[in-house]
Structure formats: C-alpha cells, structure tokens
NUDOVO-459000 format. One line per field, with one value per residue (C-alpha): residue number from 1; residue in one letter; x, z, y. Coordinates in Angstrom, 3 decimals. Layout:
BEGIN
nr <- c(NUM_...) .
rest <- c(a_...) .
xx <- c(X_...) .
zz <- c(Z_...) .
yy <- c(Y_...) .
// end
This chain:
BEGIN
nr <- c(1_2_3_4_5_6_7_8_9_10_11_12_13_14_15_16_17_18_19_20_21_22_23_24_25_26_27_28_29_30_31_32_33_34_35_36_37_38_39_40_41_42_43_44_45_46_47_48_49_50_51_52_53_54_55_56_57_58_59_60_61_62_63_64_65_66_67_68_69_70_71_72_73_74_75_76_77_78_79_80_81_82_83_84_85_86_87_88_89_90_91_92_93_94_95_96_97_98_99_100_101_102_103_104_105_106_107_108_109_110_111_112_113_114_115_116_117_118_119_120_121_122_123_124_125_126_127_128_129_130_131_132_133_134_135_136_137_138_139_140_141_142_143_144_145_146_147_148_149_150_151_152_153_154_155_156_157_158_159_160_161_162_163_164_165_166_167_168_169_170_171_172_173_174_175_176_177_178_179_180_181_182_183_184_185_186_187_188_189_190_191_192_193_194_195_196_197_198_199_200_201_202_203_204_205_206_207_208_209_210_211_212_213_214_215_216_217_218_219_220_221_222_223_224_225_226_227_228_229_230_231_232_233_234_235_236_237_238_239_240_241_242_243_244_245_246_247_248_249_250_251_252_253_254_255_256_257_258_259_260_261_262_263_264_265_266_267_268_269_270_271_272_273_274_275_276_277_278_279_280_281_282_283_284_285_286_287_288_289_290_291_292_293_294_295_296_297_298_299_300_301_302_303) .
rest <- c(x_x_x_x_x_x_x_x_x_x_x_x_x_x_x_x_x_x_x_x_x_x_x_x_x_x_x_x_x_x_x_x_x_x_x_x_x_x_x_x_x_x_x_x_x_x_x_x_x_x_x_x_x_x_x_x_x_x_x_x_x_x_x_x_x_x_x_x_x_x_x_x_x_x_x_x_x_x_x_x_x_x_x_x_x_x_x_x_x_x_x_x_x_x_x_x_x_x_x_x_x_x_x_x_x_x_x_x_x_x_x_x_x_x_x_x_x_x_x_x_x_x_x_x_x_x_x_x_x_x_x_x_x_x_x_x_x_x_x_x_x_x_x_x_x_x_x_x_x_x_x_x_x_x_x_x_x_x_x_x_x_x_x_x_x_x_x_x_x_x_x_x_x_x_x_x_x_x_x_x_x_x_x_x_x_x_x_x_x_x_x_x_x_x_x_x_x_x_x_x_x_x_x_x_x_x_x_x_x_x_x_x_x_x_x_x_x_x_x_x_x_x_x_x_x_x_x_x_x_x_x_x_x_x_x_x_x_x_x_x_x_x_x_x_x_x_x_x_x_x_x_x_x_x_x_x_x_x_x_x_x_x_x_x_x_x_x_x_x_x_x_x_x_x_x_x_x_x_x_x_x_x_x_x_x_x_x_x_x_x_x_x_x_x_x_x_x_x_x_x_x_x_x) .
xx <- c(5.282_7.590_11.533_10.783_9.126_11.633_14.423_12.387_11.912_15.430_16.448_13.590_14.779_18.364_16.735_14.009_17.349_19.086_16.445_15.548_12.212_10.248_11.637_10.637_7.107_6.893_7.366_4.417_1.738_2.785_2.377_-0.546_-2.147_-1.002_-2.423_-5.662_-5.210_-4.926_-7.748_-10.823_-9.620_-7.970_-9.280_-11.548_-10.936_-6.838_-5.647_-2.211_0.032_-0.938_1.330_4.283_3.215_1.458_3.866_7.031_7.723_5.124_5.715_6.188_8.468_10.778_10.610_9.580_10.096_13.390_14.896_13.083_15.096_18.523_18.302_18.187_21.251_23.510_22.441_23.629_26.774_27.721_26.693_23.737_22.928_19.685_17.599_14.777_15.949_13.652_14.589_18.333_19.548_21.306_23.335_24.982_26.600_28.680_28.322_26.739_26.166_23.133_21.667_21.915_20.134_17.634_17.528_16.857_14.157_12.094_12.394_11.196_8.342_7.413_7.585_5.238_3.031_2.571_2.036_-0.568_-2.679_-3.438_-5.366_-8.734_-10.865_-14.068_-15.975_-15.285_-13.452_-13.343_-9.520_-9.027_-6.837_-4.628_-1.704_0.760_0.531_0.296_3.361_5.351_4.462_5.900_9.155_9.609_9.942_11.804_14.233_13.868_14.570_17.827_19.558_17.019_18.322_14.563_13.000_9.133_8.110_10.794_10.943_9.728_11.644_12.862_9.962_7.180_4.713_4.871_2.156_3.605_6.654_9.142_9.058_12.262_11.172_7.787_6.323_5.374_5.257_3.526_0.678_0.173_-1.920_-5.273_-6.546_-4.331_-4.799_-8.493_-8.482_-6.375_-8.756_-11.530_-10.148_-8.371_-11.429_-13.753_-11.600_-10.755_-14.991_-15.882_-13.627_-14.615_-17.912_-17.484_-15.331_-15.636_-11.806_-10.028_-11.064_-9.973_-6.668_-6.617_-7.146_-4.051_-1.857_-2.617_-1.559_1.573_2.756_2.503_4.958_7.770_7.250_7.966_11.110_12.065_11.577_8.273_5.866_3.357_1.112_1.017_-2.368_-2.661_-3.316_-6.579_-7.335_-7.168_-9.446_-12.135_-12.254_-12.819_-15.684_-16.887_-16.912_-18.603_-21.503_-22.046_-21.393_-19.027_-19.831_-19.021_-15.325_-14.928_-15.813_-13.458_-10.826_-10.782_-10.502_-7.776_-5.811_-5.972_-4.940_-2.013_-0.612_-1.353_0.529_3.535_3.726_3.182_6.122_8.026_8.450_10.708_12.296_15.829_14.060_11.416_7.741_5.646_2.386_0.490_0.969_-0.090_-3.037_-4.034_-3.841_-6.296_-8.823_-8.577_-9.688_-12.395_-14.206_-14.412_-15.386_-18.358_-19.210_-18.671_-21.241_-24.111_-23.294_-23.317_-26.846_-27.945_-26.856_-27.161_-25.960_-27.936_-24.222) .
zz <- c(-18.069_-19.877_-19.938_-18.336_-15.714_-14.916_-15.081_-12.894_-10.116_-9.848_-9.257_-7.006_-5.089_-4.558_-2.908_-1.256_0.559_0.553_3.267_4.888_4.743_7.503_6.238_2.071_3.776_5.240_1.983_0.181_3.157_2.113_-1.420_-0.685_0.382_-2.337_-4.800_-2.566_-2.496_-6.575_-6.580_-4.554_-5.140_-9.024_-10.846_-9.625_-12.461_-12.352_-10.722_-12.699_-9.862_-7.846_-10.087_-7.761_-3.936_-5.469_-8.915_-9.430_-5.474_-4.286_-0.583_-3.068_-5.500_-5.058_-1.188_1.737_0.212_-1.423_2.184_4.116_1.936_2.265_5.421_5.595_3.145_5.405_8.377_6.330_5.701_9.326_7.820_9.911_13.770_12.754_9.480_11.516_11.468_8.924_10.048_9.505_5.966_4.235_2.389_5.828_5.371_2.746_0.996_-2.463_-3.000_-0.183_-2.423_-5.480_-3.502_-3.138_-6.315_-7.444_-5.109_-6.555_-9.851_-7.627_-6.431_-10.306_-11.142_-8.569_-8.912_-12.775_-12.191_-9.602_-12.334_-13.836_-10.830_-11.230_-9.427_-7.718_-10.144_-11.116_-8.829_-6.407_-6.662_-5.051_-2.654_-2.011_-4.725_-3.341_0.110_-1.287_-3.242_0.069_1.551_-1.203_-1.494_2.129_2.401_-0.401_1.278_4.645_2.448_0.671_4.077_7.244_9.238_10.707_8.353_8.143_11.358_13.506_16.714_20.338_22.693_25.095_27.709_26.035_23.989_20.346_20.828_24.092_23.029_25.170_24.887_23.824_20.415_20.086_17.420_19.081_23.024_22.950_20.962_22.113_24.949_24.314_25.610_23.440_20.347_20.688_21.536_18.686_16.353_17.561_17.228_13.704_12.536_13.324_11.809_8.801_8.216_8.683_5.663_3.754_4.396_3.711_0.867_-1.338_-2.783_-2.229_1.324_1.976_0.033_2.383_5.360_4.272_3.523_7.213_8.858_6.688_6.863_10.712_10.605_10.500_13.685_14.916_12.620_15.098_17.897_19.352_20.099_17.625_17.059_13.473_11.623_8.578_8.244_10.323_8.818_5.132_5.849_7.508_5.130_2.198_4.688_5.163_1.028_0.803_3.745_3.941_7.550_10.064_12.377_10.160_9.241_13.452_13.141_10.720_12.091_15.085_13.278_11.120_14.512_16.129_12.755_12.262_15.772_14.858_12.101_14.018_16.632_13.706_11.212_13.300_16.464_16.007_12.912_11.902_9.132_8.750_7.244_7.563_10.130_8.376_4.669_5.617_7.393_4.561_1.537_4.331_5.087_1.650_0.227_3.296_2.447_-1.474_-1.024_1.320_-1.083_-3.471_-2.148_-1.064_2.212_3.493_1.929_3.643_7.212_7.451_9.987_10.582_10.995) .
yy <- c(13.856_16.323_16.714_20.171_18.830_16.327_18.796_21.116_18.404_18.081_21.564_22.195_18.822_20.398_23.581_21.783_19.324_22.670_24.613_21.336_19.778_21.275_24.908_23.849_22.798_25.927_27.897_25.106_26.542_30.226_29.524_27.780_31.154_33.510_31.389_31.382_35.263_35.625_33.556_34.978_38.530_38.568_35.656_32.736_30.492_31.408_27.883_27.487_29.544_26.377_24.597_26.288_24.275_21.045_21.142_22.420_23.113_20.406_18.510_15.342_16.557_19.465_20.473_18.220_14.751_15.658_16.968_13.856_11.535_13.913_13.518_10.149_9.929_12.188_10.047_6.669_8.741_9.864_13.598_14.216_13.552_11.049_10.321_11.499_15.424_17.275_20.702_21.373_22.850_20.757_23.046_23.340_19.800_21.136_18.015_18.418_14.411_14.913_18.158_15.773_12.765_15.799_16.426_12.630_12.337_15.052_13.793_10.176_12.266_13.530_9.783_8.754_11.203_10.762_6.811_8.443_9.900_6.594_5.218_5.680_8.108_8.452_10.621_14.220_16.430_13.384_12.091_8.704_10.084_13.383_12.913_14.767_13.162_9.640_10.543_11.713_8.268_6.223_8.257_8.307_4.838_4.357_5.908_4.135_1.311_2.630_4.014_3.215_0.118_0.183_-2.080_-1.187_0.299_-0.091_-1.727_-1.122_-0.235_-3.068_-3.606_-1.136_-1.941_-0.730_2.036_3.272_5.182_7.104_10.979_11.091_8.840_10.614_12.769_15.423_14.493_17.929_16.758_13.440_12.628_11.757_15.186_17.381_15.526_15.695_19.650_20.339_18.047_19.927_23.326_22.680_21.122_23.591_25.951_23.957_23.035_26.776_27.452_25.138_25.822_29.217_29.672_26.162_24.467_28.077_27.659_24.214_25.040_28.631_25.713_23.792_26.955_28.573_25.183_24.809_27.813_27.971_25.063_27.960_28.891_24.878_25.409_28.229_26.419_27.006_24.188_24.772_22.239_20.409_20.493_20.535_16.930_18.066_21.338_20.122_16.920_18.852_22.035_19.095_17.559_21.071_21.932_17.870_18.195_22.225_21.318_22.869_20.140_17.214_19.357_18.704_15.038_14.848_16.902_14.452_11.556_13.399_14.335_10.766_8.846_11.311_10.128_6.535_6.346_8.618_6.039_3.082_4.122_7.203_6.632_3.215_4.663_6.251_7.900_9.980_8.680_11.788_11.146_13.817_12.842_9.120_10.494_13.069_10.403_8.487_10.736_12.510_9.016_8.686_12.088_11.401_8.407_9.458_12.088_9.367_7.272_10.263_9.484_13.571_14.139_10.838_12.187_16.164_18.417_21.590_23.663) .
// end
C-alpha cells in the first residue's frame, strides 16, 4: 500500500475506462508476453516488468475492472446501450464523470487486492487463489450493486429455466454447446499443459498472455473463442503434475466452469461479472490446493 500506488491505480483506471475493458484486457495479454520475452531470453530472475499487467495496468486495477464498472455507470446514466458492453471506449461518451468512475474503481481494485494479501496461503509459491481474478470478481459486483437493477444473478427469462438462456442473452452462443466448450477445453488445455510443462511459471504466464492477447481479435469482431480462463489453469496444472495430460483435465474443467458461472451471474445480468475471472480465482485455488495436498505425485500421468 503506497500513495504512489494509489495514485497510479487511478490514472491507469481512467485509461483502462478510456479503451474499454475488453481492448485494456487485450493490452494485459500483450504485456503478459513481453515480460515472458525479457524473461527466458534477458534475465530469468527479472520479474518486476510484471508489475505493468498484474500491477500498475492489472485486469483488477487499472484496465478491465475499471472499464467493466464504467460501463455499468454509463448504462445507469442512459450513456451507454447496456452495462453488459465491455468493448466500446469510453472516451467516446464524452463524458469524463464515467473515466473518473474508472478511475475510482482501480484504486477499488488496489484496495481489494491489498486486503487480498492478508489471506493466508497454501505454502510457498502456492497463493490461495489467483489475486487479480478474485479482485475482478469483487469489484464487478460492487458495481452491479451501485448501478445493476439485476440483483445477484439476475433472473430467467419468462418460461426458461435459469441455465437455459436465449442466444441473444448468452456469453458467447459461439462457445456454448456442450461440444464446443469441450473442444476448446481440450485444445486450450493441451496447449496451456504443454507450456507449462515445458517452460515452468514463464510458461504458464506465456499461456495466459497468448489467450489474452487473442481477445483483440474478438474486439474486432471475429468470433474468437475466450481462453484464457482455460489456458492459465492448465499451464499451472502442467508446471504442478509435469503432465500435459492433467493441463487437459484441467483445461476442461476450466472451460465448463467458465460457462457455468456466465450463465449463473451474466446471462440474467445488466452488468457485466466476468465468467473467466470467477472461473480462474476457482481453479487457481483447485490446482494449489492439489499441489497443496501431494495430490499430483499421488496420481501420475506418464505425459
């Protein structure tokens, strides 16, 4: 906790409302990989640049939090077509009091996270959870619960049941039948274990920069699928077992629990609770614990 850092939040808040969420999450997965770069080919042991996309710049501080709870600010003010829209700038409202609710939340996200510290952890290296993705939870429905008429999770639509939304109020409706969701889980976490595998924390970190990043492309309009919440999971099962296989397991459970919690807290809502952070702080607390408890060394997997 430090005035700088405080001060820092906020600013990076204003830009992160400024570009839009999706767009400032886009810029954390790109970050993500230059740091990866300096590290395997400068200096192993050089980790502070990572202080930019999980710090200053984090998804819980100054970029994707602070534009999901714009957004839901300019919706509560008529400014913006629904609470739910991540992707438009909001420096294109020309309204500075939604870049200053931007700014607030990141120093909310700072907050959080620092309270986060104090929760005890697992051991060394083994965090109770993913931080960052914990802390884009909390913030996210703190602000369902400032301008969201919602409530919690919403409600069904009339004659549906709760879990059976319409396409029109899905996530994804690309990436949500059973089949496609368990492809992608597959493929991402595959991907995502091999990495891990392969190249230790740079190459779960490389894992969660190539799936972030790729988010630009859904930013432009082209259905690309959202994986990161599968690719990170599975590279930290990969780095935990030594196991490419157990990084797919993983991966599948990662890609099925992001779409339960998009139909539990999205798909009925007028603001938006991010599917992939809720899964991440999940399955980041499922693999530590595991590893945690010597559960990989108790069941090995020859890849």
């Amino acid at each position: 906790m430090s005035l700088l850092g405080l001060l820092v939040a906020f600013g990076g808040g204003i830009f992160g409302a400024a570009i839009g969420a999706l767009p400032a999450f886009t810029f954390v997965g790109f970050l993500t990989m230059i740091g990866v770069a300096i590290q395997l080919a400068v200096a192993p042991e050089a980790t502070d640049f990572f202080g930019i996309p999980f710090g200053a710049f984090g998804p819980h501080t100054g970029g994707f939090a602070a534009g999901v709870a714009a957004a839901a600010y300019a919706a509560k003010k008529g400014k913006l077509d629904s609470g739910r829209n991540i992707v438009t700038a909001g420096m294109g409202l020309n309204s500075p009091d939604v870049l200053l609710v931007g700014g607030i939340f990141g120093v909310v996200g700072y907050l959080i996270f620092w309270a986060l510290t104090f929760v005890p952890s697992f051991g060394e290296g083994l965090a109770f959870s993913d931080l960052p993705a914990v802390g884009v939870v909390i913030s996210a429905f703190i602000a369902r619960f400032l301008w969201g008429t919602c409530g919690f999770c919403g409600k069904a639509d009339p004659g549906r049941g709760f879990f059976h939304p319409t396409d029109a109020t899905k996530w994804l409706a690309f990436q949500s039948s059973f089949a496609q969701i368990a492809v992608i889980g597959l493929g991402g976490g595959l991907l995502g274990g091999w990495l891990g595998v392969s190249y230790g924390v740079p190459g779960a970190l490389l894992a969660f920069g190539i799936a972030a990043s790729s988010l630009l492309f859904l930013t432009l309009g082209v259905l690309t699928p959202v994986s990161h919440h599968i690719m990170l999971p599975a590279a930290l099962a990969g780095v935990a077992s030594g196991s490419v296989v157990w990084g797919a397991v993983i991966g599948i459970l990662s890609a099925f629990l992001g779409e339960f919690f998009a139909r539990a807290f999205l798909c009925h809502g007028d603001t938006h609770v991010d599917p992939p952070a809720c899964a991440i702080a999940v399955m980041t607390f499922v693999v530590n614990l595991l590893s945690f408890l010597g559960f990989w060394a108790l069941v090995p997997l020859p890849v």
